[in-house]
N, C-alpha and C positions, 0 to 999 in steps of 0.2 A: 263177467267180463266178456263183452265181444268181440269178435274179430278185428271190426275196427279199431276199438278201444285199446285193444292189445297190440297192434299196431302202431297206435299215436303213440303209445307208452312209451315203444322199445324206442322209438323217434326219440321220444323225450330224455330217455337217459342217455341216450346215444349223443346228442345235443349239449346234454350237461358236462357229461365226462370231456369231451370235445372243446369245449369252453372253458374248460378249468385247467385241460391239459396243455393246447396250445400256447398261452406264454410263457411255459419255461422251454418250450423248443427249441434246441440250439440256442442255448443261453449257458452262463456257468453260473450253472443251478449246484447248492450239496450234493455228495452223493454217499446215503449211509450203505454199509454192507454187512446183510443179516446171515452169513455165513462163516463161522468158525473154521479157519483154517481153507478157506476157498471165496470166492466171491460171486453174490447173488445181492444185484445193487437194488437199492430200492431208492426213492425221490419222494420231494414232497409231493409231484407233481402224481407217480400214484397214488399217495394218499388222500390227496385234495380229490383227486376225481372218485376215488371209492367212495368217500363220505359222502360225496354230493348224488351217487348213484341210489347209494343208503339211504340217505337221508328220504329223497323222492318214493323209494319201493315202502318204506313205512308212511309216510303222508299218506299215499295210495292206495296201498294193501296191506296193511299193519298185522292181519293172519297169516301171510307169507311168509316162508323164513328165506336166510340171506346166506349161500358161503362165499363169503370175500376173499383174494390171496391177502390183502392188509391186513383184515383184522377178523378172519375168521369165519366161525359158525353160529349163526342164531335160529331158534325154531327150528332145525335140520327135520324134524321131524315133519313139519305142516304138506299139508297135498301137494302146495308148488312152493318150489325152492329157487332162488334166481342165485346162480352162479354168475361171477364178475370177477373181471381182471382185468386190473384200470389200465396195465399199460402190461402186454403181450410181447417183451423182446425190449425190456427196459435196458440192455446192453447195447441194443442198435441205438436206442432212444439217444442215450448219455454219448453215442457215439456222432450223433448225428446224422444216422442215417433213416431212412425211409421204412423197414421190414419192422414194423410194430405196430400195434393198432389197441383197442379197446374192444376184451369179451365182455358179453353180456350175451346168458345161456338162461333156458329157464326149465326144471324140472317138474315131473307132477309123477306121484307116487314112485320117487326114485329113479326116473326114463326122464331122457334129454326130449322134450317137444320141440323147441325152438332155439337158435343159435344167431346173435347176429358179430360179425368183428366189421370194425369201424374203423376207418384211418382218416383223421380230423385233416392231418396236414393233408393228403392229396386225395380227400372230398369223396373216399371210397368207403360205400355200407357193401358187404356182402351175408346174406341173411338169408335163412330156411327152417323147414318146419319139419323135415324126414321124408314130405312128399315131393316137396319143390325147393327151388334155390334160385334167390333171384342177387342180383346186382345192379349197384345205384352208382352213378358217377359222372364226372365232368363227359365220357365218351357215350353217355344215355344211359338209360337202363334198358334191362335184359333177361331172362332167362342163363341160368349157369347150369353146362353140362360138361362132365368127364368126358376123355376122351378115350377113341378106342386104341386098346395096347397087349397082343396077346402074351409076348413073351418078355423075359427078362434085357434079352440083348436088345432089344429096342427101345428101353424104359429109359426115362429121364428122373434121377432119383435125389430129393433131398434129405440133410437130416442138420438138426442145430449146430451141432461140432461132435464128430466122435471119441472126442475129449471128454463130454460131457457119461461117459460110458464107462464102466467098468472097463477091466483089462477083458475079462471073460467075453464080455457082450461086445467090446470094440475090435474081436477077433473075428466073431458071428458074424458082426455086420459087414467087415472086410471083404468076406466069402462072397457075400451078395452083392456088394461094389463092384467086387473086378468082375462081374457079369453083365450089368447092366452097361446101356449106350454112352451115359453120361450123369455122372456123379455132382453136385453141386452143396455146397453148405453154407448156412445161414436160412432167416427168412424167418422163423419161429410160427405164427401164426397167418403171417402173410402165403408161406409157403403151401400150407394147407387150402388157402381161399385158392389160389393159382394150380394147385391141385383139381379144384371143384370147376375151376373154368376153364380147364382143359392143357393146359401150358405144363403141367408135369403127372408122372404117373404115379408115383411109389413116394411115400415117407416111412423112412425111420426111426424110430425116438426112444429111449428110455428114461427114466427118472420122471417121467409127466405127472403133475398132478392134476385132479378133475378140472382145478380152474382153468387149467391149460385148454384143454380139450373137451369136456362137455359143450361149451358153448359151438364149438366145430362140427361136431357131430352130425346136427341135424341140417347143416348146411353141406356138406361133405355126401351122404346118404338122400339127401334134397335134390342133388346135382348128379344121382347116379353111380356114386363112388361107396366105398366097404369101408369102415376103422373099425377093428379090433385091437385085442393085446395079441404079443407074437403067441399066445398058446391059443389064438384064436378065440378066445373068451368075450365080452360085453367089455368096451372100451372106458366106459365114463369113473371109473374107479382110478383111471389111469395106470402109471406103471410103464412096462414094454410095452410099446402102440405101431401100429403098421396101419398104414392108410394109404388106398390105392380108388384111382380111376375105375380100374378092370379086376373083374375077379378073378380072371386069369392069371395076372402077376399077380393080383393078391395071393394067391396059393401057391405059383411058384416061390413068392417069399417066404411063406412059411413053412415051407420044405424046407429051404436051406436054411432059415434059420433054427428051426427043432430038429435039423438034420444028423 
């Protein structure tokens, strides 16, 4: 597989997902919820666009394996693994709003290579490889870079809802809210791309799973930027994730939060 080739590919799935996804947008689509005792919506319209993501990485590369958030893990084992997650903030989606997009990550020997997220409705790819980070859209393309941020009191900081948090972790996180400049919630994988292009410094997360976040990674660290878990460990397992600009907040965060 060459550079190019692997290229047109992620075009390609990036294009299906997109195609499959955009008619139920702001529609009154079902909405089933695979959460006992809480809510985690899911749509046909994830579904549809996972299969058709699937369906493409096996026509193509049938020794590849797949972890899908819909329907799983196949081959986990193979040298490359493509991580997907057809719809990234399916709460915005069902809401109608804009903070959602399409992962598609792709792994070799267990380490994130390549990450691109996709937002069909407003025509945005942002994608990287660990070295670089670029961005596609209606305002051109571009090179994506972090920005510089040394301390906490000047950070601009997101996280999905600190609802989403234990009592324990939503106290932690508290600590390092009322320090920073300016606090903001929502965005899910959006919030991460706007990280890597300089418009925020600091995220906080917990309960992530890989398909959240693998495919981010190598756009995130593309663009200049650190994600770890808050014990400072290898992020793509997921879990607590902190993801910063600067590694300067990056490290003032995780002082207070293993403080």
């Amino acid at each position: 597989m060459t550079a190019v080739d692997f290229g047109t590919f992620v075009d390609e799935l990036a294009k299906a997902s997109g195609d499959t996804i955009l008619p139920f947008f702001r529609t009154a689509l079902a909405i089933d919820n695979k959460k006992s005792g809480g809510f985690d919506p899911v749509t046909v319209a994830d579904r549809a666009a996972e299969d058709a993501m699937r369906a493409l990485i096996r026509q193509n590369f049938p020794e590849h394996g797949i972890l899908g958030e819909e329907y799983g893990t196949e081959r986990g084992d193979a040298e490359y693994v493509w991580v997907l997650d057809p719809i990234d903030g399916t709460k915005s989606f069902i809401s109608g709003m804009v903070a959602w997009g399409t992962l598609i990550g792709l792994m070799r020997f267990g380490e994130p290579v390549f990450g691109m997220m996709h937002q069909p409705f407003t025509r945005e790819r942002f994608s990287g490889d660990g070295g670089a980070a670029r961005y596609q859209g209606p305002g051109g393309d571009r090179d994506l870079r972090v920005r510089s941020c040394g301390a906490l009191g000047d950070a601009v900081l997101f996280t999905t809802s600190p609802l989403l948090m234990n009592a324990a972790d939503r106290a932690t996180f508290a600590g390092v809210e009322n320090k920073v400049k300016l606090s903001r919630y929502g965005g899910d994988c959006y919030a991460y791309c706007m990280l890597a292009s300089g418009h925020i410094d600091l995220i906080i997360e917990t309960e992530i799973k890989p398909h959240d976040i693998v495919p981010l990674i190598p756009i995130i660290a593309g663009a200049g930027g650190i994600v770890t878990t808050w014990e400072n460990g290898p992020a793509h397992a997921g879990g607590r994730i902190v993801a910063a600009g600067d590694k300067r907040v990056h490290q003032a965060a995780l002082d207070m939060l293993n403080g």
